[in-house]
PDB file of N, CA, C and O in Angstrom:
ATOM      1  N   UNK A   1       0.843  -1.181   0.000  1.00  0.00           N
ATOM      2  CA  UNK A   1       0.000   0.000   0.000  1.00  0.00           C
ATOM      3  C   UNK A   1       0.891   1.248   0.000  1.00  0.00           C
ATOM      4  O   UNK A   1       1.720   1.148   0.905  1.00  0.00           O
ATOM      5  N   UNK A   2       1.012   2.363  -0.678  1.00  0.00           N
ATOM      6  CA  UNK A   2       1.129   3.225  -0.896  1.00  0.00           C
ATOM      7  C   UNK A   2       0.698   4.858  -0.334  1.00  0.00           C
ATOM      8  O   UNK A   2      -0.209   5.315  -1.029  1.00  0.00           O
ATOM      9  N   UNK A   3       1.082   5.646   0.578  1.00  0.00           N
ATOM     10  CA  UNK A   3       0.776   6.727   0.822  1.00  0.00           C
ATOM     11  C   UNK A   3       1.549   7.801   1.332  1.00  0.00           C
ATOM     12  O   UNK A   3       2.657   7.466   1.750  1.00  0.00           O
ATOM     13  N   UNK A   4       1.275   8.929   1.403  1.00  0.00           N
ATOM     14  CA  UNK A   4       2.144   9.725   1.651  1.00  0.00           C
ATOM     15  C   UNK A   4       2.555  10.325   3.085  1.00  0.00           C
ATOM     16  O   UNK A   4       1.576  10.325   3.831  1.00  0.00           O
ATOM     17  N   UNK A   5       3.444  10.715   3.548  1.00  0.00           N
ATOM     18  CA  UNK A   5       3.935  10.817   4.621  1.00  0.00           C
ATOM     19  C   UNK A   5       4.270  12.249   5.352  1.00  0.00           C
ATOM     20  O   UNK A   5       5.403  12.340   5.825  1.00  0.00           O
ATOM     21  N   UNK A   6       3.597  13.112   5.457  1.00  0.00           N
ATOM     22  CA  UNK A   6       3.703  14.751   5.915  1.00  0.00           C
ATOM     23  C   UNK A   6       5.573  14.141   6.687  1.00  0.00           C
ATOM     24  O   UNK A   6       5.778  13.180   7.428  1.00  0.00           O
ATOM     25  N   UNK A   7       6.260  14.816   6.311  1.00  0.00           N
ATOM     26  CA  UNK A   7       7.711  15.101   7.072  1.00  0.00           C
ATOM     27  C   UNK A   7       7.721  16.979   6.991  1.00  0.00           C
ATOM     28  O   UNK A   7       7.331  17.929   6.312  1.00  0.00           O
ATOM     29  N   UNK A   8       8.339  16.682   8.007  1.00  0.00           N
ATOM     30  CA  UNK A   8       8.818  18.370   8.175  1.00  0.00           C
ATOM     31  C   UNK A   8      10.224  18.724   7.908  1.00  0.00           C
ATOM     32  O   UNK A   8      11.164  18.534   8.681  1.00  0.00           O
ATOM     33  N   UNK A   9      10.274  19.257   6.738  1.00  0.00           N
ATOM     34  CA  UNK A   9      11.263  19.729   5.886  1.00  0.00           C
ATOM     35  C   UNK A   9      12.373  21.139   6.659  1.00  0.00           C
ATOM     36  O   UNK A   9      12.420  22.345   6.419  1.00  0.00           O
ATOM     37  N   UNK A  10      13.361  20.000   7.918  1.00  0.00           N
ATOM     38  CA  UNK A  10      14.145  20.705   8.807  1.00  0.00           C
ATOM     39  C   UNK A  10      15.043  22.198   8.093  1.00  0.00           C
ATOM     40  O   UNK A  10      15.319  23.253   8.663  1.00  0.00           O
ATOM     41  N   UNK A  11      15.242  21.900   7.105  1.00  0.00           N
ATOM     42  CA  UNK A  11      16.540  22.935   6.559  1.00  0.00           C
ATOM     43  C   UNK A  11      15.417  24.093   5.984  1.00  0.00           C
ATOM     44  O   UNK A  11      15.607  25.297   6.154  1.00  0.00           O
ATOM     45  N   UNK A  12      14.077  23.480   5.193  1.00  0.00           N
ATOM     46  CA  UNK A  12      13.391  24.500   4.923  1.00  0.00           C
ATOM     47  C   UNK A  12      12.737  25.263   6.044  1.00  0.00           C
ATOM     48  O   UNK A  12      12.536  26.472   5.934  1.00  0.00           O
ATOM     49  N   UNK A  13      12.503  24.788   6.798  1.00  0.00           N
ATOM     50  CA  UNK A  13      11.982  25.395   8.050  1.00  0.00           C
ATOM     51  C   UNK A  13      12.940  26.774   8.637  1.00  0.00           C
ATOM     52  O   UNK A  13      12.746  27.988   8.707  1.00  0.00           O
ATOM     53  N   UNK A  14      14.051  25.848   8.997  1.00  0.00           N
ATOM     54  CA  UNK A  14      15.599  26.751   9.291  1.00  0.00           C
ATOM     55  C   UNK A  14      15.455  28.305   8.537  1.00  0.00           C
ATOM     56  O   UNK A  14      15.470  29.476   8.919  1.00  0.00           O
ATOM     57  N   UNK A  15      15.268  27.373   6.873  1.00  0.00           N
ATOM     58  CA  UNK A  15      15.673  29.261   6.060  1.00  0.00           C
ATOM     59  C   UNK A  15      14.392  30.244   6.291  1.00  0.00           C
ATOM     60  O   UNK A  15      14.386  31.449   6.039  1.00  0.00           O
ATOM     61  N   UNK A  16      13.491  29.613   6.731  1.00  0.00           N
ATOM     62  CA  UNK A  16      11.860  30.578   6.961  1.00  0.00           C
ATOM     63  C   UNK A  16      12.343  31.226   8.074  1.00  0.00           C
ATOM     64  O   UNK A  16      12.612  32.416   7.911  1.00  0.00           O
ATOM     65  N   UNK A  17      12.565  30.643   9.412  1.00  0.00           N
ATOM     66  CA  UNK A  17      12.814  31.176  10.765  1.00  0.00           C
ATOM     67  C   UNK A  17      13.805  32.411  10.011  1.00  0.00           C
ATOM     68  O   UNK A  17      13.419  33.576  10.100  1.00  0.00           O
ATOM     69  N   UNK A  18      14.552  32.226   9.582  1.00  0.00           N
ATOM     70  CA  UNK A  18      16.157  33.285   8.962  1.00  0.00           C
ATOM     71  C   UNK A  18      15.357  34.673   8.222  1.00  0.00           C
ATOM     72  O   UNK A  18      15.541  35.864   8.472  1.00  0.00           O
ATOM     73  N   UNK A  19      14.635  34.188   7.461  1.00  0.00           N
ATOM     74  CA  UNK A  19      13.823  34.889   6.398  1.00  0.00           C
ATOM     75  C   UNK A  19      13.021  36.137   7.614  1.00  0.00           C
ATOM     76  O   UNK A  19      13.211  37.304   7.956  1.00  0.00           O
ATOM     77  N   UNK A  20      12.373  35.374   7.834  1.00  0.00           N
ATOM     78  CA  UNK A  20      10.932  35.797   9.362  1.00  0.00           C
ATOM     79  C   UNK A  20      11.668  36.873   9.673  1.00  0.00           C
ATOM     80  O   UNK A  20      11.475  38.072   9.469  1.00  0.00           O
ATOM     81  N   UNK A  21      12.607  36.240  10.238  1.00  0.00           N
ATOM     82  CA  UNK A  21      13.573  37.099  11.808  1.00  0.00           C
ATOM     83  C   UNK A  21      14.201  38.192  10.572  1.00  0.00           C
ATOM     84  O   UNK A  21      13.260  38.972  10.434  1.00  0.00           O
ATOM     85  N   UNK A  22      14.912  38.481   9.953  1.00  0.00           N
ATOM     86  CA  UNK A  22      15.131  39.131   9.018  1.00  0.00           C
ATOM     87  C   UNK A  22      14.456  39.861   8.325  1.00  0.00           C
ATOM     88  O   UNK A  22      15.083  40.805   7.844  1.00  0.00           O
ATOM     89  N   UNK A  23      13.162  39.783   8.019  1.00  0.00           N
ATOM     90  CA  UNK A  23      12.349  40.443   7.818  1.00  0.00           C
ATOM     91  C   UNK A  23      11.754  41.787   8.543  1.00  0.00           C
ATOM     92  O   UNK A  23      11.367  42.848   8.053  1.00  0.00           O
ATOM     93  N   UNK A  24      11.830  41.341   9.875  1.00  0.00           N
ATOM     94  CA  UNK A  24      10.918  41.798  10.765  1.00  0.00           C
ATOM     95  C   UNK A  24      11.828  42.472  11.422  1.00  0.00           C
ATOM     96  O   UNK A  24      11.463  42.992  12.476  1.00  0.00           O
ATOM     97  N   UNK A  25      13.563  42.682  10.884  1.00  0.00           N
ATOM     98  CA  UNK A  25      14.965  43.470  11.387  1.00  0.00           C
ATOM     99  C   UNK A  25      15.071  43.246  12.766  1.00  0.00           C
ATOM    100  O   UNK A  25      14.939  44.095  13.647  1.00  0.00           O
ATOM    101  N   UNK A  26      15.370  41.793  12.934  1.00  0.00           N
ATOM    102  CA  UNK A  26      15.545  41.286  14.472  1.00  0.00           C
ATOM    103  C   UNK A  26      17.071  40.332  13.643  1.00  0.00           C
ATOM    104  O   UNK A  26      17.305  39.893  12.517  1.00  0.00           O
ATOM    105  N   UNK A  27      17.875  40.383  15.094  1.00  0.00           N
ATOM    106  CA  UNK A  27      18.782  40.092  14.845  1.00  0.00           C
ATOM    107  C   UNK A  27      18.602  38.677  15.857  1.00  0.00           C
ATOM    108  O   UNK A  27      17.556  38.448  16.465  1.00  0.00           O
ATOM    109  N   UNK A  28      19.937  37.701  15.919  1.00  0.00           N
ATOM    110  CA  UNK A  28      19.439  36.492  16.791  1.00  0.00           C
ATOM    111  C   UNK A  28      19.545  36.561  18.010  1.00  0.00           C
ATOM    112  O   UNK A  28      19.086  35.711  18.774  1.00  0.00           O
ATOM    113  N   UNK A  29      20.317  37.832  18.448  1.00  0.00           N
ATOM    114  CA  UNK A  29      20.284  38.390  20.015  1.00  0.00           C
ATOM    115  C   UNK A  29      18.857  38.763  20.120  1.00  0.00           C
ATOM    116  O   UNK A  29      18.117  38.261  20.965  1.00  0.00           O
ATOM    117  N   UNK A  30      18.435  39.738  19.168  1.00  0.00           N
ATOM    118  CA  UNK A  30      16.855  39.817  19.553  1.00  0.00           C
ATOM    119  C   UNK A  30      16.159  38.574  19.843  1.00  0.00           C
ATOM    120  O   UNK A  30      15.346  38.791  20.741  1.00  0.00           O
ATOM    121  N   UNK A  31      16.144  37.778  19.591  1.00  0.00           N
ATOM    122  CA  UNK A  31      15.368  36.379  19.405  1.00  0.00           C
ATOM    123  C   UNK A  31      15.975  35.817  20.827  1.00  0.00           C
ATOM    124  O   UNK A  31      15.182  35.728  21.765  1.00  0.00           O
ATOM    125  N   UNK A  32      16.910  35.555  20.963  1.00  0.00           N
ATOM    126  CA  UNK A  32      17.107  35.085  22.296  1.00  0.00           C
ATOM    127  C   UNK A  32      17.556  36.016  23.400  1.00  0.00           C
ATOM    128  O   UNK A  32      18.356  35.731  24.291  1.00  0.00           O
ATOM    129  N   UNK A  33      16.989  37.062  23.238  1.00  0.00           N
ATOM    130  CA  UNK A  33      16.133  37.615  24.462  1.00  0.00           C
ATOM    131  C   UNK A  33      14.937  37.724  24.770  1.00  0.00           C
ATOM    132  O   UNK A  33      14.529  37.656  25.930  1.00  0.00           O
ATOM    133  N   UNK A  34      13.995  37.967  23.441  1.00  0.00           N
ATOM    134  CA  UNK A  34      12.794  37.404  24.112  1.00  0.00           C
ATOM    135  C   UNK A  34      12.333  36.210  24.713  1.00  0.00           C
ATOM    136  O   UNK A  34      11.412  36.085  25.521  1.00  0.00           O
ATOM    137  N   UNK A  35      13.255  35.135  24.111  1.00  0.00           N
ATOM    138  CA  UNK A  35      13.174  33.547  24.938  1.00  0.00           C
ATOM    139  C   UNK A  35      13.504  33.396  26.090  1.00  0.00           C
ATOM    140  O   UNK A  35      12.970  32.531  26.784  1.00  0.00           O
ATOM    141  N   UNK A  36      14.908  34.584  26.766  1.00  0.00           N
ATOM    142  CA  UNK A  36      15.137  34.502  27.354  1.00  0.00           C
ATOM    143  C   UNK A  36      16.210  33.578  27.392  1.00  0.00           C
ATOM    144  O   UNK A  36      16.607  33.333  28.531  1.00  0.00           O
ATOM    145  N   UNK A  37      16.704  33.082  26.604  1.00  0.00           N
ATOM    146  CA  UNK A  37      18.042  31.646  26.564  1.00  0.00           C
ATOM    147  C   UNK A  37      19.419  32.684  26.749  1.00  0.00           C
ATOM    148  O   UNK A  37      19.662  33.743  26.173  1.00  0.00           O
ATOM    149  N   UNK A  38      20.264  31.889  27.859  1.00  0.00           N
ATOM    150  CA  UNK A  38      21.482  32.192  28.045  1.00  0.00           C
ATOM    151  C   UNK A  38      22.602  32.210  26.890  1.00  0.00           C
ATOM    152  O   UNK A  38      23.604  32.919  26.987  1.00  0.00           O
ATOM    153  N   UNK A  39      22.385  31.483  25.934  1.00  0.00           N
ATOM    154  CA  UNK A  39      23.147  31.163  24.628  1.00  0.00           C
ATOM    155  C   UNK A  39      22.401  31.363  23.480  1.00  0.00           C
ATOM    156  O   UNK A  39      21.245  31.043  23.756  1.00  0.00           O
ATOM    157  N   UNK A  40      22.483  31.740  22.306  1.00  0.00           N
ATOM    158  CA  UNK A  40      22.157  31.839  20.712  1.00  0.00           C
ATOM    159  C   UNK A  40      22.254  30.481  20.368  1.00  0.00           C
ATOM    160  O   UNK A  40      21.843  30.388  19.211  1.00  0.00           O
ATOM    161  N   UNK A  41      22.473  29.771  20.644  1.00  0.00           N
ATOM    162  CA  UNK A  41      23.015  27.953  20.532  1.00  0.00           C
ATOM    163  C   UNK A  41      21.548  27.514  19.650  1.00  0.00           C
ATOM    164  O   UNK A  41      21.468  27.661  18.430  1.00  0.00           O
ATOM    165  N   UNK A  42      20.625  27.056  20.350  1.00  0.00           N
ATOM    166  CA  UNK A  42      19.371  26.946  19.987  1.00  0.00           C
ATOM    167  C   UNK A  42      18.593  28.057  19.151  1.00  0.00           C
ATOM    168  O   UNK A  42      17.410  27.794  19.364  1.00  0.00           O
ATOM    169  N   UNK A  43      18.644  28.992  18.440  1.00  0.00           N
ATOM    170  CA  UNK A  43      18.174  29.530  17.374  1.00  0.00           C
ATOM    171  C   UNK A  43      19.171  29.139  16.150  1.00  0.00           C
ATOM    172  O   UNK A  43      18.534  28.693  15.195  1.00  0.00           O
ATOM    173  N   UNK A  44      20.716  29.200  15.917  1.00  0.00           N
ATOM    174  CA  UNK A  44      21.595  28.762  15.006  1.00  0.00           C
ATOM    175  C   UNK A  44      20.866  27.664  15.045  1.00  0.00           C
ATOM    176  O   UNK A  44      19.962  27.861  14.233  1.00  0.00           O
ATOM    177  N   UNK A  45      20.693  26.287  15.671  1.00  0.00           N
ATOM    178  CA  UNK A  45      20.557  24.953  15.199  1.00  0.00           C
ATOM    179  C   UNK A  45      18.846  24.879  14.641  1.00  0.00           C
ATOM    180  O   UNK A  45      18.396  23.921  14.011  1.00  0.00           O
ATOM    181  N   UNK A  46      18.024  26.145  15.042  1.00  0.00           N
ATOM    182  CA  UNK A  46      16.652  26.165  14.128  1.00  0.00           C
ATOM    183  C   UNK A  46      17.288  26.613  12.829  1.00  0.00           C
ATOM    184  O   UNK A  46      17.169  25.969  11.787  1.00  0.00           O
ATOM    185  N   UNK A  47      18.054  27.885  12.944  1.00  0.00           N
ATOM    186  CA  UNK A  47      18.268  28.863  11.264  1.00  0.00           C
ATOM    187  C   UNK A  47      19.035  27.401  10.357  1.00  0.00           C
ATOM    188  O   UNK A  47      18.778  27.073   9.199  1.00  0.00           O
ATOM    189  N   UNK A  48      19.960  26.753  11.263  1.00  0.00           N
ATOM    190  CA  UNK A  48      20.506  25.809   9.957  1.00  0.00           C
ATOM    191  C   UNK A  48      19.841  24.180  10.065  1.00  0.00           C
ATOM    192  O   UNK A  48      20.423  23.122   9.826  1.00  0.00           O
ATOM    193  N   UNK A  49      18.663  24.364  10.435  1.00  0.00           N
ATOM    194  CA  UNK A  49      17.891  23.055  10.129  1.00  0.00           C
ATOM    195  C   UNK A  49      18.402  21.818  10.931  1.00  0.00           C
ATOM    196  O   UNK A  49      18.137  20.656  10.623  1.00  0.00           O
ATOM    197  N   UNK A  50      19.303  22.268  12.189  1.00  0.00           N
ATOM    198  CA  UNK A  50      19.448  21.031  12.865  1.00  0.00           C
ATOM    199  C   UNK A  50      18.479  20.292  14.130  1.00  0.00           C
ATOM    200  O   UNK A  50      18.459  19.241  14.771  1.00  0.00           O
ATOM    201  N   UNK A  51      17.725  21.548  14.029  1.00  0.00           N
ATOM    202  CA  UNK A  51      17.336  21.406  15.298  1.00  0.00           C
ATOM    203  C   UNK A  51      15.451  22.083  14.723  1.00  0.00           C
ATOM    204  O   UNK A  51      15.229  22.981  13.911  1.00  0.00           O
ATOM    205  N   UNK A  52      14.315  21.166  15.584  1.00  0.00           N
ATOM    206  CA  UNK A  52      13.032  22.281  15.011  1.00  0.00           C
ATOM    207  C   UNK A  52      12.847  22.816  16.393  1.00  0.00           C
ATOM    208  O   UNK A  52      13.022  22.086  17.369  1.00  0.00           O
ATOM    209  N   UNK A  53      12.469  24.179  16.516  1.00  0.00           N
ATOM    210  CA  UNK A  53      11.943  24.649  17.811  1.00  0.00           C
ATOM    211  C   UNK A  53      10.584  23.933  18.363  1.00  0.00           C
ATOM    212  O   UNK A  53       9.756  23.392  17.630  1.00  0.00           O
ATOM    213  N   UNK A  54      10.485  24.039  20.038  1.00  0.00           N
ATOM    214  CA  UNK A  54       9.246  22.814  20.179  1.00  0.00           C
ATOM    215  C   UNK A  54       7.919  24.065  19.553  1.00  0.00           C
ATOM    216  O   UNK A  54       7.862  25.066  18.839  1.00  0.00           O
ATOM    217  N   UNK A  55       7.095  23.271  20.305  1.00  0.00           N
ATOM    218  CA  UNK A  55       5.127  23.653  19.932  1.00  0.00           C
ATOM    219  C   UNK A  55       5.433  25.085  20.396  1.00  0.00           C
ATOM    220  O   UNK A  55       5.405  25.961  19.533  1.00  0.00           O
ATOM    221  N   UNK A  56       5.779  25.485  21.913  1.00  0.00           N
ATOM    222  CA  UNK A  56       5.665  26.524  22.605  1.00  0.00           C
ATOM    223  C   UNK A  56       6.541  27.502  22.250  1.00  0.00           C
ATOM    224  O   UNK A  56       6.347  28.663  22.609  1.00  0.00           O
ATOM    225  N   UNK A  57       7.742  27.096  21.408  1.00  0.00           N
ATOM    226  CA  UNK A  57       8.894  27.917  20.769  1.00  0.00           C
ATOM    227  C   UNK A  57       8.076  28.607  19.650  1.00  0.00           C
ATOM    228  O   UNK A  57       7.744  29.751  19.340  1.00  0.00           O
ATOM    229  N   UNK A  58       7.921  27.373  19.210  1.00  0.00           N
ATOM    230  CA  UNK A  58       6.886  27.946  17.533  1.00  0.00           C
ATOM    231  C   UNK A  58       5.903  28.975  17.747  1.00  0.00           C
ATOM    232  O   UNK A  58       5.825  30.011  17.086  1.00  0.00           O
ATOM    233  N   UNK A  59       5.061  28.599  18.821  1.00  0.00           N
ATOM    234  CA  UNK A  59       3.698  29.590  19.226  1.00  0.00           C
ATOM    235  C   UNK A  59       4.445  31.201  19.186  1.00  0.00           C
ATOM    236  O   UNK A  59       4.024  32.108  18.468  1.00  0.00           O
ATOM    237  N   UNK A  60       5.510  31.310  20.020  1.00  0.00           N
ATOM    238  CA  UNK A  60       6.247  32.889  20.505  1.00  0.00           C
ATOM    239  C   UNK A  60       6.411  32.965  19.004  1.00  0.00           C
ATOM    240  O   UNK A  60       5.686  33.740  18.380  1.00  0.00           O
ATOM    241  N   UNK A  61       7.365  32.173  18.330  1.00  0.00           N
ATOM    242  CA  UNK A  61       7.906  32.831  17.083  1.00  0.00           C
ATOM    243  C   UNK A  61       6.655  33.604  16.095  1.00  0.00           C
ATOM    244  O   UNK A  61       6.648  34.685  15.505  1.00  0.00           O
ATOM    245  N   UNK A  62       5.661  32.542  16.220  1.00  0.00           N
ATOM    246  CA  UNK A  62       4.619  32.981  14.973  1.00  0.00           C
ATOM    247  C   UNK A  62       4.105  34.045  15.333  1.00  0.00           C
ATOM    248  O   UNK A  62       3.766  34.631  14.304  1.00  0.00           O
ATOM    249  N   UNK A  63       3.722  34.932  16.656  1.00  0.00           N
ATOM    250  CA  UNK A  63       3.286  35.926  17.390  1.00  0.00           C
ATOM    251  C   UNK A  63       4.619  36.911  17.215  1.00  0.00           C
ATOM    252  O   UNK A  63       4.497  38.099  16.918  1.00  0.00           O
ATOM    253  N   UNK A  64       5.491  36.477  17.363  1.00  0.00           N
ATOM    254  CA  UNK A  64       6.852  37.326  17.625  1.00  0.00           C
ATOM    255  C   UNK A  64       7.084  38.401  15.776  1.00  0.00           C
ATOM    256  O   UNK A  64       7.395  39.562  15.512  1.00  0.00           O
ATOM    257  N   UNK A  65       6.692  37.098  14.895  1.00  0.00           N
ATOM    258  CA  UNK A  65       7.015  37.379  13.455  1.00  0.00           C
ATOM    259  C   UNK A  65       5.665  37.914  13.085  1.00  0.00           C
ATOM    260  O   UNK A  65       5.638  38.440  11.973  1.00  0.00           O
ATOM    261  N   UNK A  66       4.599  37.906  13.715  1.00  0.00           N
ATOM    262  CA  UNK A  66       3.353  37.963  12.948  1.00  0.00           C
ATOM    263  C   UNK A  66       2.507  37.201  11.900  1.00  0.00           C
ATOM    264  O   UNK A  66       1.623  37.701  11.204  1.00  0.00           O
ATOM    265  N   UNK A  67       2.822  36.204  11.897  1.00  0.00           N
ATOM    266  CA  UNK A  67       2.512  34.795  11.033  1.00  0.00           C
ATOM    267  C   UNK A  67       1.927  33.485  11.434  1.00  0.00           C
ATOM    268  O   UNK A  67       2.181  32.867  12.469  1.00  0.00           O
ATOM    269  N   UNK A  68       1.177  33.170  10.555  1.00  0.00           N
ATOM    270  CA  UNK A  68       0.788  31.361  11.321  1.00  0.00           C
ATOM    271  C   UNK A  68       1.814  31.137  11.328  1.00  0.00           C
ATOM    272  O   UNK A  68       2.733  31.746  10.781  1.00  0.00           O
ATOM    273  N   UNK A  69       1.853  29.453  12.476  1.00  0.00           N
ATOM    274  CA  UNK A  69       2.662  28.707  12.414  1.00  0.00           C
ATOM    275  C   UNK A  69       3.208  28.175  11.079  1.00  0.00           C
ATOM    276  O   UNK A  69       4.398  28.230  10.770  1.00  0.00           O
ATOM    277  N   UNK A  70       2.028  27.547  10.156  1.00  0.00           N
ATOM    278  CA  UNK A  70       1.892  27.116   8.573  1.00  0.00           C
ATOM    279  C   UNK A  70       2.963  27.912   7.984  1.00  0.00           C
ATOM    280  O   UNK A  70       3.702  27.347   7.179  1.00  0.00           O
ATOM    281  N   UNK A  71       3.203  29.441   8.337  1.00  0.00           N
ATOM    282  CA  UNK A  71       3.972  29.798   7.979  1.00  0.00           C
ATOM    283  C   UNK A  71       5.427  29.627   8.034  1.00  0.00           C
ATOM    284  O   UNK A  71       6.253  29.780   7.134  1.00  0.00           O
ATOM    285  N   UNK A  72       5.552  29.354   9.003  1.00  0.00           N
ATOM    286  CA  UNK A  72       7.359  28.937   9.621  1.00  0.00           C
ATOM    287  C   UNK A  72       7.523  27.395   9.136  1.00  0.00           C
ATOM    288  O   UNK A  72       8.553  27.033   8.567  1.00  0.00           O
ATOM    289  N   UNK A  73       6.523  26.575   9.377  1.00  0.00           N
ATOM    290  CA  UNK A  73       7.028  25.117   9.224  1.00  0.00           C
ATOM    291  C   UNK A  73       6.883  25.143   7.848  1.00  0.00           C
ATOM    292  O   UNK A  73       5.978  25.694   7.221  1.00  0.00           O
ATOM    293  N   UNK A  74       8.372  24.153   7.159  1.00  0.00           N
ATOM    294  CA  UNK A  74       7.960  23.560   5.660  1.00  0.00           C
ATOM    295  C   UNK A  74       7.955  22.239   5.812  1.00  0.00           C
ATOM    296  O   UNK A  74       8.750  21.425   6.281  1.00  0.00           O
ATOM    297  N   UNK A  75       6.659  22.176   5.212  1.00  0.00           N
ATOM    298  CA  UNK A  75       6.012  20.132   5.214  1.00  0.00           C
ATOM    299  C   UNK A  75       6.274  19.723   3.982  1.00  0.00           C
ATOM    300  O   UNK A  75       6.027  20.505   3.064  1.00  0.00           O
ATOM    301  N   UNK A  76       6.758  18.586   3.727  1.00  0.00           N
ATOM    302  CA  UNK A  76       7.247  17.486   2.679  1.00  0.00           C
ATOM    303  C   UNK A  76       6.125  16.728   2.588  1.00  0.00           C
ATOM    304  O   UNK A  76       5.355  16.784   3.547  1.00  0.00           O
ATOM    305  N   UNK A  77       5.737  15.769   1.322  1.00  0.00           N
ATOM    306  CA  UNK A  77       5.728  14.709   1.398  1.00  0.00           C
ATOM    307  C   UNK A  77       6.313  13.496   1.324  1.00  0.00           C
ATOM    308  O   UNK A  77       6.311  13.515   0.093  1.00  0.00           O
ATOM    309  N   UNK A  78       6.674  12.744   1.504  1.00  0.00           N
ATOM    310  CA  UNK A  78       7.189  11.486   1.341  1.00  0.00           C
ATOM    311  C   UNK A  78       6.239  10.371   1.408  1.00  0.00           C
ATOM    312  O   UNK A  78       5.297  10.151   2.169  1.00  0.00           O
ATOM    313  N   UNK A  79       6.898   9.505   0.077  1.00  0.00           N
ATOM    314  CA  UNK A  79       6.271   8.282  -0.172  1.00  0.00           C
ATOM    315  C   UNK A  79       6.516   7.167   0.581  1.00  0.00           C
ATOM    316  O   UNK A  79       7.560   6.514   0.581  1.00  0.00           O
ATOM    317  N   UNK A  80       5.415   6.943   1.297  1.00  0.00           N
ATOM    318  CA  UNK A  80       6.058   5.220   1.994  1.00  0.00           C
ATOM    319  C   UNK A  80       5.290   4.220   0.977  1.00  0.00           C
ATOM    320  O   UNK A  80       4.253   4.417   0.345  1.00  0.00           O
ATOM    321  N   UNK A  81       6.135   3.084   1.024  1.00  0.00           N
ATOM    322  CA  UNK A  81       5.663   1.828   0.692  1.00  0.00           C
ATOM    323  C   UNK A  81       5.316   0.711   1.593  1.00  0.00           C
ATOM    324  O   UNK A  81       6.390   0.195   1.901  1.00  0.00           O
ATOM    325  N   UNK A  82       4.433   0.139   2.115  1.00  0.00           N
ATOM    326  CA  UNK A  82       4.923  -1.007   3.149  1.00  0.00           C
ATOM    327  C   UNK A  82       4.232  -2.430   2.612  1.00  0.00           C
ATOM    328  O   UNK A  82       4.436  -3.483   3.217  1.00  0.00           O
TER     329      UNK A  82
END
């Protein structure tokens, strides 16, 4: 059987967050001060797709950028076979 598989397309995601934050002339110190994080560590590993921010990360960002979530995440499909 044959169907498709929603994946979340990490690196595309990454360049949206980059895009967003850039857009909106926030730099990644801006961003992790409103989070409040001691380190930039965790926004680099969203901007280069290593890392996805959780549910509650996403919620601030999409409010933070002015955008749905739909907007920040990029969804794939992929084909499974089983």
């Amino acid at each position: 059987m044959d169907c498709n598989i929603p994946m979340i397309d990490m690196t595309g995601t990454g360049k949206n967050i980059t895009r967003l934050r850039m857009a909106c002339g926030m730099t990644v110190k801006d961003l992790q001060n409103i989070f409040g994080f001691a380190t930039p560590q965790a926004i680099y590993k969203w901007q280069h797709g290593a890392a996805i921010p959780t549910i509650d990360n996403l919620i601030v960002l999409s409010a933070t950028f002015g955008v749905r979530i739909d907007d920040i995440i990029v969804v794939e499909n992929r084909r499974a076979v089983s």
